[in-house]
C-alpha positions in Angstrom: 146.2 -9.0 52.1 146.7 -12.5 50.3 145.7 -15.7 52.4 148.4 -18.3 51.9 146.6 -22.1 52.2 149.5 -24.4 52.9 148.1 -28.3 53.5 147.8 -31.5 51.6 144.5 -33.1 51.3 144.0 -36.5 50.2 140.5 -38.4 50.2 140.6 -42.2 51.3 138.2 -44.9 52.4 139.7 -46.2 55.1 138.9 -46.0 58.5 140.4 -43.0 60.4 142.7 -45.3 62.2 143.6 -47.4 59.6 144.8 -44.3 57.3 146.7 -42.8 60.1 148.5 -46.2 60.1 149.3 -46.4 56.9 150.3 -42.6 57.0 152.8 -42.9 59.6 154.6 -46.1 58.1 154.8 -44.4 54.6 156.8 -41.8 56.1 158.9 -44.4 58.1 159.4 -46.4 54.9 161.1 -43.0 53.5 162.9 -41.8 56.8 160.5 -40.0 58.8 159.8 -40.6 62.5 157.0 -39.0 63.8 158.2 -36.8 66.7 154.9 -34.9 67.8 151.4 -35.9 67.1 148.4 -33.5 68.4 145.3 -35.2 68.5 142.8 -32.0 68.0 139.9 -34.3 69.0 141.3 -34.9 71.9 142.5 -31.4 72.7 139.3 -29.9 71.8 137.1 -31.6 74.2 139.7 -30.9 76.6 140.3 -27.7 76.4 137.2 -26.2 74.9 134.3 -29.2 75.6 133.5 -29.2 72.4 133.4 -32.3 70.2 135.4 -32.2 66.7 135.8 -35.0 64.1 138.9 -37.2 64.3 142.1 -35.0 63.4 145.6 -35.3 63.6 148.3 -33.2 62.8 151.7 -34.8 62.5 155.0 -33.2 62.9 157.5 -35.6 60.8 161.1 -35.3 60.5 164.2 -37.2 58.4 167.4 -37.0 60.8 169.9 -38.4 58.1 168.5 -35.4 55.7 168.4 -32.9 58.4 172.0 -33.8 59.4 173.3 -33.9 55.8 171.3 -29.9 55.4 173.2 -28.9 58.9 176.1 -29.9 58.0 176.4 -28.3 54.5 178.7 -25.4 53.9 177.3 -22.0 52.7 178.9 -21.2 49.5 
């Protein structure tokens, strides 16, 4: 069976923080809020004691183009 790889990877040299900044207001600059955020640190240690790298996974959304998508008629 094929493995499908579906991510974007980008390298950068700022600090973890300072990228998830910058991440989070370039989506807001093009419409996205950020309405979940999973910290994977976090939740491993939690969950499994085990200490992981920093790691966020973001779940983004544009209202205004979700509406407009919704609200199209099927032709």
């Amino acid at each position: 069976m094929d493995q499908m790889n579906y991510y974007h990877t980008r390298e950068v040299s700022d600090s973890f923080e300072t990228a998830l900044t910058k991440v989070k207001k370039a989506l807001a600059d093009r419409g996205f809020g950020v309405i979940t955020e999973i910290d994977l640190k976090e939740k491993f240690r939690e969950k499994l004691n085990v200490d992981f790298r920093e790691y966020r996974i973001l779940g983004a959304c544009n209202p205004k183009w979700l509406t407009r998508q919704l609200n199209r008629k099927i032709e």
